[in-house]
Structure formats: structure tokens, C-alpha cells
C-alpha positions as CSV (number, residue, x, y, z in Angstrom):
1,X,64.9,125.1,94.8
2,X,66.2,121.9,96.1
3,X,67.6,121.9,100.0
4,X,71.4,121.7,100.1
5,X,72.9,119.2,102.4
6,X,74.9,120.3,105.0
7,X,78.5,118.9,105.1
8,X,81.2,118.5,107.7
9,X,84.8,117.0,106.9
10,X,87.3,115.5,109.4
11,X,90.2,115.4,107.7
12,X,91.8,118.0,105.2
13,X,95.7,117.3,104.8
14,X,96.8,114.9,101.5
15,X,93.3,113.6,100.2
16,X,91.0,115.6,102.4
17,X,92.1,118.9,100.0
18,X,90.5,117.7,97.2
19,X,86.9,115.9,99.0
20,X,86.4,119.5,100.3
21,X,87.0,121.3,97.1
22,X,85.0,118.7,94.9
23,X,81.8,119.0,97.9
24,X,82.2,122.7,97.7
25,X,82.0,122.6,94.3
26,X,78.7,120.8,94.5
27,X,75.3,123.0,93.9
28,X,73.5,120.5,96.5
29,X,75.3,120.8,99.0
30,X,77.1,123.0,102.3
31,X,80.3,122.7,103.5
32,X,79.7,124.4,106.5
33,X,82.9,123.0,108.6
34,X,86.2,122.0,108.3
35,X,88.4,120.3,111.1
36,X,92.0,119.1,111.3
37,X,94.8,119.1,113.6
38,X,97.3,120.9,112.0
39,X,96.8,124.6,112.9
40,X,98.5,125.1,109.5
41,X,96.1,123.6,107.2
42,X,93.1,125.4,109.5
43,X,95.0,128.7,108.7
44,X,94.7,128.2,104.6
45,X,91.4,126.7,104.8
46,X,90.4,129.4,106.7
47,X,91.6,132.0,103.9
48,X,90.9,129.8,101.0
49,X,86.8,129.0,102.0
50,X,85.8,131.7,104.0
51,X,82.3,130.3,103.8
52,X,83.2,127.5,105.9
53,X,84.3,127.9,109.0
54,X,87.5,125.3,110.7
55,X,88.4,124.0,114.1
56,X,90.6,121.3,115.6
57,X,87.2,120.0,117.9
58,X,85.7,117.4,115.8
59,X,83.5,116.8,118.9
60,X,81.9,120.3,118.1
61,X,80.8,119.7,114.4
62,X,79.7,116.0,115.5
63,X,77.1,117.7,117.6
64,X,75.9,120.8,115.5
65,X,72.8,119.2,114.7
66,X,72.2,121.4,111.4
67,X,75.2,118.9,110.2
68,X,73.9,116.2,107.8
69,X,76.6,114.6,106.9
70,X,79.9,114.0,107.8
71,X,83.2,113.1,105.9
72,X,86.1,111.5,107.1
73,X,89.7,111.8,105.3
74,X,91.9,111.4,108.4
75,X,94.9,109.0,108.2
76,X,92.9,105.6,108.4
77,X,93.4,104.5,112.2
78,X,91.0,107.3,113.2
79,X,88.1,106.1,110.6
80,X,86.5,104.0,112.7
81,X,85.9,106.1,116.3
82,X,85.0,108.8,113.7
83,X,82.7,107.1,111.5
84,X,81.1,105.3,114.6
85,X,80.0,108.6,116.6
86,X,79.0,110.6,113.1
87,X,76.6,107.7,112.9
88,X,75.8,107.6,116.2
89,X,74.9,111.1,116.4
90,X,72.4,110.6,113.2
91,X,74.4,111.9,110.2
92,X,75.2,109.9,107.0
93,X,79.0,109.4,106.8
94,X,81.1,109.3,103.9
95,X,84.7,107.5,104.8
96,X,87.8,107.4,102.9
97,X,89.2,104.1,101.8
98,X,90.0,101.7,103.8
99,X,86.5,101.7,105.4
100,X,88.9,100.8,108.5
101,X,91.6,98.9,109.7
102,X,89.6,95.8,111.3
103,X,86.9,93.8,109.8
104,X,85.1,93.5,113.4
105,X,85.1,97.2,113.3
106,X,84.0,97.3,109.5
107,X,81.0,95.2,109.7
108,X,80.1,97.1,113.2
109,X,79.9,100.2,111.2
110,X,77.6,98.5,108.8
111,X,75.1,97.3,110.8
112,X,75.2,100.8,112.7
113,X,74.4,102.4,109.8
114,X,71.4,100.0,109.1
115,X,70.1,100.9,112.3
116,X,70.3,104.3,112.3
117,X,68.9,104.1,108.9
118,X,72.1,106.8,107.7
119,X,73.8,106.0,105.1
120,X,77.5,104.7,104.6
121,X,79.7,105.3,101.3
122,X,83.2,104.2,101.0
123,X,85.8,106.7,98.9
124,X,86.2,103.9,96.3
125,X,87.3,106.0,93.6
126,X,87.3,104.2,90.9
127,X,84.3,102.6,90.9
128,X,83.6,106.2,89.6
129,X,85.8,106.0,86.7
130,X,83.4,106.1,83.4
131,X,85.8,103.8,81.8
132,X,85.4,100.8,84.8
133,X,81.7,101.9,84.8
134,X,81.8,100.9,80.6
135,X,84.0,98.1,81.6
136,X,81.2,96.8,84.1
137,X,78.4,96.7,81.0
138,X,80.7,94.8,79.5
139,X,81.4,92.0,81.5
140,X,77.8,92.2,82.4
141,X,76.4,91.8,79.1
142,X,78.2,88.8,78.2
143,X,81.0,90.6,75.6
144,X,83.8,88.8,77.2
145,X,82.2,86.0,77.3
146,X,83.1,83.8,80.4
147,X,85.5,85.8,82.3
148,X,88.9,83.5,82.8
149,X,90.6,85.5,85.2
150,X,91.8,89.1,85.2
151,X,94.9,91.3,87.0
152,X,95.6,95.5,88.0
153,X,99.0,96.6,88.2
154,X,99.6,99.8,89.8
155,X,103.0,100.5,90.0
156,X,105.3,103.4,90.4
157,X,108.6,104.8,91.8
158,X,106.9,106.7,95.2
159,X,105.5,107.6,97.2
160,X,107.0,105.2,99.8
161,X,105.5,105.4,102.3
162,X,106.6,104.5,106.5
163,X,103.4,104.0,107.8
164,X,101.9,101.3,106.1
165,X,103.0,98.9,103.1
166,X,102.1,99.2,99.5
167,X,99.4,96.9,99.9
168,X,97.5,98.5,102.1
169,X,98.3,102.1,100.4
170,X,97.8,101.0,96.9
171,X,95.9,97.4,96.2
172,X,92.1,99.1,98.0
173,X,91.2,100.4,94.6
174,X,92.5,97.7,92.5
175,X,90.3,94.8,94.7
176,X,87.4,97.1,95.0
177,X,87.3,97.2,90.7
178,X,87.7,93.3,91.0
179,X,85.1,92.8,93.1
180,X,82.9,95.6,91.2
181,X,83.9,93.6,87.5
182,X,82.7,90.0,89.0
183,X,80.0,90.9,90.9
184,X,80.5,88.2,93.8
185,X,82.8,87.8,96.9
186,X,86.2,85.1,96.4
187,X,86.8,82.0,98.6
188,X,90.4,82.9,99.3
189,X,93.1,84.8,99.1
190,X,97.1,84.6,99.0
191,X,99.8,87.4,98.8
192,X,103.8,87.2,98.5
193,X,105.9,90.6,99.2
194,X,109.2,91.8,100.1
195,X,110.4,94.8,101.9
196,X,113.5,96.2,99.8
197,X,113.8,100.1,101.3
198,X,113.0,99.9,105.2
199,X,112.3,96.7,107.3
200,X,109.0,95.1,107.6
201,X,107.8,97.7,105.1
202,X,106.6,95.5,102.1
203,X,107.3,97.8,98.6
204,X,106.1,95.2,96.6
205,X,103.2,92.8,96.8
206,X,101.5,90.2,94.4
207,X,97.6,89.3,95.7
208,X,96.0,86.2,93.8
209,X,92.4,86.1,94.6
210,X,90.4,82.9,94.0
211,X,86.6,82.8,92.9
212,X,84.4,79.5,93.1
213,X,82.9,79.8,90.3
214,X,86.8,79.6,88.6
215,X,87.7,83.0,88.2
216,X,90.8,84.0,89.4
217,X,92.3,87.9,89.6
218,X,96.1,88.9,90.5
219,X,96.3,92.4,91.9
220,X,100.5,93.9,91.7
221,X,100.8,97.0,93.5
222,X,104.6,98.4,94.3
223,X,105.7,101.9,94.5
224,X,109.3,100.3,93.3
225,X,109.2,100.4,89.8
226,X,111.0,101.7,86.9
227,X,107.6,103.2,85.0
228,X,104.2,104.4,86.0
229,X,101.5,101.9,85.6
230,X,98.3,101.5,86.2
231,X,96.2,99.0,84.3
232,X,93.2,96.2,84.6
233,X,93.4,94.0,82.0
234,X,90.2,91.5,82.2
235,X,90.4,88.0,80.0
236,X,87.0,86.3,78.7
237,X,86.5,83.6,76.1
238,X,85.1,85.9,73.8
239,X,87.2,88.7,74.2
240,X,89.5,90.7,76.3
241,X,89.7,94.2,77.5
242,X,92.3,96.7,78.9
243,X,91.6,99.8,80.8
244,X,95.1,101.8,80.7
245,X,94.8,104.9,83.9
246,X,97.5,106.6,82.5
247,X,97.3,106.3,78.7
248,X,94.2,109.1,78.7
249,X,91.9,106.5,81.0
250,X,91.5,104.3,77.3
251,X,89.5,101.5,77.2
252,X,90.2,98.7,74.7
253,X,88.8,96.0,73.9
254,X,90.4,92.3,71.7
255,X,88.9,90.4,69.9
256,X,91.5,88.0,70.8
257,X,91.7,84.4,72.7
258,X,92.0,81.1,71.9
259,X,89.6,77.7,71.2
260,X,89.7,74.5,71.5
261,X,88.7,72.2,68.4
262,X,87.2,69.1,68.0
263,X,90.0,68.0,66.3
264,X,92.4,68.3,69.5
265,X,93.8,71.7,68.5
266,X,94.1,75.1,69.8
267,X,93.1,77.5,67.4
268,X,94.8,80.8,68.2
269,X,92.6,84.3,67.3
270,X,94.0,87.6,66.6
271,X,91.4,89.8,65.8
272,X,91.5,93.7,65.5
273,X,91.9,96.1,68.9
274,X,89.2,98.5,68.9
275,X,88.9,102.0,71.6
276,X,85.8,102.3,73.1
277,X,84.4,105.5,72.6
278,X,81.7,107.9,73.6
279,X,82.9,107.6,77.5
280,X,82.4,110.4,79.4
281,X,85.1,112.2,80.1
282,X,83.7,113.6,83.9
283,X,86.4,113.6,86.8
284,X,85.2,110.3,88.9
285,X,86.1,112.4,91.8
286,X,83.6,114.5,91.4
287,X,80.8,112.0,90.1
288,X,81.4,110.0,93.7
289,X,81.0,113.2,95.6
290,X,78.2,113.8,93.4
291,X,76.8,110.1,94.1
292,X,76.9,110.8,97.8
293,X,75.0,113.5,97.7
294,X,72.2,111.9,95.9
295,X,72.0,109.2,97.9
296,X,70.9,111.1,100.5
297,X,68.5,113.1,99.0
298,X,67.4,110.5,96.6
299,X,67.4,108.0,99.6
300,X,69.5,105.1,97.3
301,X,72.1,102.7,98.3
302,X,75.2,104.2,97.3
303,X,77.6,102.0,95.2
304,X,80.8,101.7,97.3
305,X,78.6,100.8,100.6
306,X,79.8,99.7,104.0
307,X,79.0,96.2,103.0
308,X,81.0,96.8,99.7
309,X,84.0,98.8,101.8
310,X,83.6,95.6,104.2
311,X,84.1,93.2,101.8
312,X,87.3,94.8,100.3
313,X,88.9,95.0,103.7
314,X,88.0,91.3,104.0
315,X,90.3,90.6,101.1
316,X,92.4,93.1,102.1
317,X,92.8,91.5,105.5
318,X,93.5,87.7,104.4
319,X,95.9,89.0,102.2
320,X,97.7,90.7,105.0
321,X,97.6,87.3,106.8
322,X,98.5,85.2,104.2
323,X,101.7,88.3,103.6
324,X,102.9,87.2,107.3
325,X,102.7,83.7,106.6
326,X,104.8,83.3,103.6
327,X,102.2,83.7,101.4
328,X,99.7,80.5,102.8
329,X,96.2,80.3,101.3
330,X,93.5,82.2,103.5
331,X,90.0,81.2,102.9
332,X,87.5,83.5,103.1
């Protein structure tokens, strides 16, 4: 029988409740702490795992050396002091997305993490997703064809949000699948936004990301919209694909586009939509906690990284600048 790992997680309100049920679901693994703040949530931890046990002193579980690894799923301010002293104290860390709030930080952790030779995963959900996973084959194999551009939408009335704008709450997971879908890092980055509800609180923001090879993705995020949607829609000179969250996770693919003839005209195609099936149908929630987990026993590189967390906050991060600055291109 294989050795389970033994977890930690700091962190357990909002997101934090469902890491520590998907870890504890795991065969591989031990959740052998829990630790928050709120004496509440310690209280129904304590009755709802009592195979765990829960504390408020993260400094505690940091230095119970039977602790492998350690997840964080605080708000994201605290991600970096945490992350820094799991590492430091030898245990792999998983953190929640963003990886942190400063790139200085970010890349610090990285290279910690190389040195300690631990590993680092970002909670970059949906590079989990079967249906982006597909998606990445596709693109990959040459489907598409060349990739002309491509743009998420994630949109929905709440959760507003006073702590930070929809940007940084929302637009992570949609530039971590563009950066996962192209394979390579942009050149720059610009983002316009307007704060409707409360002041200085952006609900709406439109990222254009530029790539040198000419790709070019547009990432809308607002939680002040009429409908729910959440969508990456990917355009290629072959054809074009749609991946549609909330229709059932379906993935489509067009065999739609347009070419150029010799004869100066644009000849228009409208081929048939086809669903791609035969995609598992596995919560990606539980296949990243599941990745996590091998990846230390296995000893691989997981797939959301610190480098890969890194360079989503670096996007992140211009597009924050050029937000202040009336949208002015940032290059990267």
C-alpha cells in the first residue's frame, strides 16, 4: 500500500470548504490539520472531520514536521508570508489563485521552491477542466489551424465584491486558459473598466492581450450583467471552437472561417457545428487535487506551477497598470 501524504490547509472559509473536502476525499492522502481564524468555521470543521484536527496557530502545523504539504486558501494578501514559510520549513505548497499579489513576491516564491527542491501548484482550476484539456489537443494538433485570436467572457450579476475589482476576482482563470491554449507568454497588455456600484471598484473590465507571433486574446470579466456567461471561444484558419461553462461544459467545434482567393475575394465558409464527445465528465476540482498529489509522490512538475501562477500575475499585473492609466499599453 502506497504512503499517504500528509496535508495541512490554511484557509477554510469560501473556497477553502471545498480544497479540504476534495483532499479528504483523496485515498493518497491525510488531512491531518485544519486552521482558520474564525472560531466558527473551527467549530464545524471540528464536528464535520473529526479525523482532522483545527486550530487558529498556523505557526503550529508549519512546524509539525510529519506535515508534507501544506495548502493555502486564505484571502490572497496572506498567500505570500504563508506560502514562503511552508516552503521554508520543507513542505510542498499548494496556493490558491492568485499565486500572490506582487510579481517580486511571485517569482521569490518560485525560485524558493527550486531551491528547496518542494514543489509549487497554483489552484488554476480550469486548466483541470477535461473540456480545456481537449481544447489544448486541439490547438496543439494543428485543427484550428493558425490560431487568429481568441476571447473568455465570464460574466454574471454577483458576487460583487468590496475588496477587490472584478478583474482581479474573475479574469485569473480566464488568462491562465489563454496562456495554457497558446502555449507562450504575450508582449503586452492593455485593460479599460469602470466602476458602476462603489468607487474605485471596477465591475467591469475588458483585457486585450497581445502575442508576437500575432495572436491576440480579449478576456471580459464583469459581475454586472444581465445573464450568466462563461465561455472561450478560440478562432483558427481552419476552424473554430467554443467551450460553453455553463451549457453542460460542451465543447464545439466550426468548421467555419473565411479565405482569401486568388481572385481578390473572400470566400465565406459555413460548414457544420459538431460536439466533441467522449470527454470525461470528472469534477476538475478533484482531478487538480488529484494532480497535486501525484506530483509529489510521482516527483513531476505540476501543471499550474509557480512559474505558470507567475506568469498569469504578470498579465494580471500590467493589466492592472494599464486599468489606472486609462487603458495605455503595458509591455511585458
Amino acid at each position: 500500500m502506497n504512503k499517504k501524504i500528509t496535508i495541512a490547509q490554511i484557509g477554510l472559509g469560501n473556497w477553502g470548504k471545498n480544497l479540504f473536502k476534495n483532499f479528504s476525499l483523496l485515498s493518497d492522502c491525510q488531512m491531518k490539520y485544519g486552521c482558520d481564524l474564525d472560531p466558527e468555521i473551527i467549530e464545524a470543521y471540528t464536528r464535520d472531520y473529526p479525523q482532522a484536527r483545527f486550530t487558529n496557530n498556523y505557526e503550529q502545523v508549519l512546524a509539525d514536521p510529519a506535515v508534507e504539504a501544506i495548502v493555502v486558501a486564505t484571502p490572497a494578501p496572506a498567500h505570500f508570508k504563508l506560502a514562503k514559510m511552508a516552503l521554508e520549513k520543507g513542505k510542498h505548497v499548494f496556493v490558491e489563485k492568485p499565486i500572490t499579489l506582487d510579481v517580486g513576491h511571485a517569482d521569490e516564491l518560485v525560485n524558493l521552491a527550486k531551491k528547496v527542491n518542494k514543489k509549487l501548484m497554483v489552484g488554476h482550476l480550469l486548466l483541470y477542466q477535461p473540456a480545456i484539456t481537449r481544447l489544448k489537443k486541439i490547438v496543439q494538433n494543428g485543427d484550428l489551424g493558425n490560431v487568429y485570436y481568441l476571447y473568455t467572457q465570464r460574466l454574471n450579476l454577483g458576487k460583487v465584491r468590496n475588496t477587490e475589482n472584478a478583474m482581479w476576482s474573475l479574469a485569473p482563470h480566464d488568462i491562465s486558459v489563454v496562456l495554457h491554449l497558446l502555449g507562450k507568454s504575450p508582449v503586452s497588455v492593455s485593460a479599460l473598466g469602470a466602476a458602476y456600484v462603489q468607487n474605485d471598484i471596477e465591475d467591469v473590465v475588458f483585457i486585450s492581450i497581445r502575442f508576437d507571433s500575432g495572436e491576440i486574446a480579449n478576456v471580459h470579466v464583469s459581475w454586472l450583467d444581465p445573464t450568466k456567461t462563461r465561455k472561450t471561444i478560440v478562432v483558427g484558419s481552419k476552424k473554430m471552437a467554443v467551450f460553453d461553462e455553463v451549457n453542460d461544459n460542451t465543447l464545439s467545434l466550426f468548421d467555419r472561417g473565411a479565405d482569401h482567393q486568388s481572385n481578390g475575394k473572400v470566400n465565406l465558409r459555413s460548414g457544420n457545428a459538431e460536439i466533441v464527445k467522449d470527454i470525461a465528465k470528472e469534477a476538475p476540482l478533484k482531478l487538480e487535487c488529484q494532480h497535486f498529489i501525484d506530483c509529489i509522490t510521482k516527483n513531476q512538475e505540476p501543471l499550474s506551477n509557480g512559474q505558470n501562477g507567475l506568469e498569469v500575475l504578470k498579465v494580471l499585473a500590467a493589466a492592472d497598470r494599464s486599468l489606472k492609466n486609462g487603458g495605455k499599453n503595458e509591455l511585458l
